[in-house]
N, C-alpha and C positions, 0 to 999 in steps of 0.2 A: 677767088673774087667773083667769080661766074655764078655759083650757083649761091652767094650771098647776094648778091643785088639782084636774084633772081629771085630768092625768097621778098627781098624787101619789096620788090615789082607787085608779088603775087598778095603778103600779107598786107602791105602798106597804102602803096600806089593806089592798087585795083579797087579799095574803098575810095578814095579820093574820086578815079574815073567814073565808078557806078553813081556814086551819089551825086555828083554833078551833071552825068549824063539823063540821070531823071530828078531831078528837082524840082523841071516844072510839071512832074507827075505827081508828086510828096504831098501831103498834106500837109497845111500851111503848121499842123502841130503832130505830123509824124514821128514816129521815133525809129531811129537805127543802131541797130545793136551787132556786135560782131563779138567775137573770140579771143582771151587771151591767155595770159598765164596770170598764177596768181604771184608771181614776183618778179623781178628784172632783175633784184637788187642779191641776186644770189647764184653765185654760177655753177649749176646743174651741170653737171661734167655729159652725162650723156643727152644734154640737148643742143648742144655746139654751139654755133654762130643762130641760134634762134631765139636765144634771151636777149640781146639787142635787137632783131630783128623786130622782137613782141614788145619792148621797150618804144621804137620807132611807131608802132601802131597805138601802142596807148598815147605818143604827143601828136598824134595825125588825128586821134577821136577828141583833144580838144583842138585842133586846129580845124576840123568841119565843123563843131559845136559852133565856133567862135564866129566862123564865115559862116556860114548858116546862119546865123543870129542877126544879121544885118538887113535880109528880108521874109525872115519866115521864125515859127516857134518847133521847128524840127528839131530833133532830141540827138546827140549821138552820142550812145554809153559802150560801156564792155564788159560782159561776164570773164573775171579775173581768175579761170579755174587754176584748181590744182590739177594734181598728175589724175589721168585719167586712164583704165584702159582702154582704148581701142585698136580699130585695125591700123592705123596710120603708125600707133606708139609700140604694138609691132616689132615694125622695122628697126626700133632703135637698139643698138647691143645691148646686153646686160637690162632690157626690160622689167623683167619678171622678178630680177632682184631690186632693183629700183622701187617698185610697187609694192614689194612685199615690207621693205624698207620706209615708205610713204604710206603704208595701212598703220604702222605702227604708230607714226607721229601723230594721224591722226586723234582727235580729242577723243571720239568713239570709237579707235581703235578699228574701224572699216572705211575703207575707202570711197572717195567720193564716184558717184553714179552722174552717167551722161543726162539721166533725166532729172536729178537735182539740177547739173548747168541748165537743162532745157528749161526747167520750169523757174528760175531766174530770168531768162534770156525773156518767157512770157510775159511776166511782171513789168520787165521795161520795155518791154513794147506796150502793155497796159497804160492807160488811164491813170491806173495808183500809182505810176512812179512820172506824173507829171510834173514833180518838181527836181529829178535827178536828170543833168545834164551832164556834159564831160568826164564823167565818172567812172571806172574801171571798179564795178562790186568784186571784191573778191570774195570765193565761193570756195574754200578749200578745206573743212568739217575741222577747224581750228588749228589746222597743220601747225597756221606761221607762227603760233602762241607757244608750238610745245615743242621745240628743240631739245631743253632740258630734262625733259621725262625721265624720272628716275629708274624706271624697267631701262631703257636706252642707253643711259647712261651707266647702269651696271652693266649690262651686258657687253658694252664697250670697253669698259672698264676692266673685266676681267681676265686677269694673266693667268 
């Protein structure tokens, strides 16, 4: 229970405290963008209790949207990635099989790069995504589309 409302403190809350602790620094048409996953609605066995945690953060980026909107045109989105390497993902057991597993689903068969999320994350903070608000882009090289992959699915398949 500790170290979940500690995540949700950390992923959740602490946008909540930031963005109201400088609002009256924000630009009356800022935008704020944070980090998520590209799904909630699928439970990743080795991400634990942090698909509802990231779930809780996608209705927390329309509840600043929403309160925000009542004095100001300040933007709150989220880059909705998919599995990424890094140092953080790591730590997670069975990593590397995970990933090597998630290159495959991919649409291009390679994995999605920190600098793809990056240069999403840029765009809404951009000017050109002035009319996307509360929104969760998700950024995952067409993972969610390709469950059935027939490579995947024989390979599965076969006894």
């Amino acid at each position: 229970k500790k170290d979940f409302l500690q995540s949700i403190d950390i992923s959740c809350y602490s946008l909540i405290a930031i963005a109201n602790e400088f609002k009256d620094l924000l630009d009356v048409k800022a935008s704020v963008v944070t980090i998520s996953i590209s799904t909630t609605k699928m439970a990743a066995e080795p991400y634990g209790f942090m698909a509802p945690v990231k779930a809780a953060l996608d209705s927390t980026i329309c509840f600043l949207a929403k309160s925000f909107s009542s004095f100001s045109q300040v933007r709150f989105n989220s880059v909705n990635a998919g599995p990424l390497k890094t140092s953080a993902s790591a730590g997670i057991p069975g990593s590397v099989n995970y990933y090597l597993y998630t290159e495959k689903l991919t649409l291009r068969k390679k994995i999605l790069t920190a600098q793809e999320v990056a240069n999403t994350a840029v765009f809404l903070l951009s000017d050109r995504s002035s009319g996307i608000n509360a929104q969760g882009i998700i950024v995952d090289c067409g993972m969610s589309v390709n469950y059935f992959d027939k490579d995947i699915i024989k390979k599965a398949t076969r006894f």
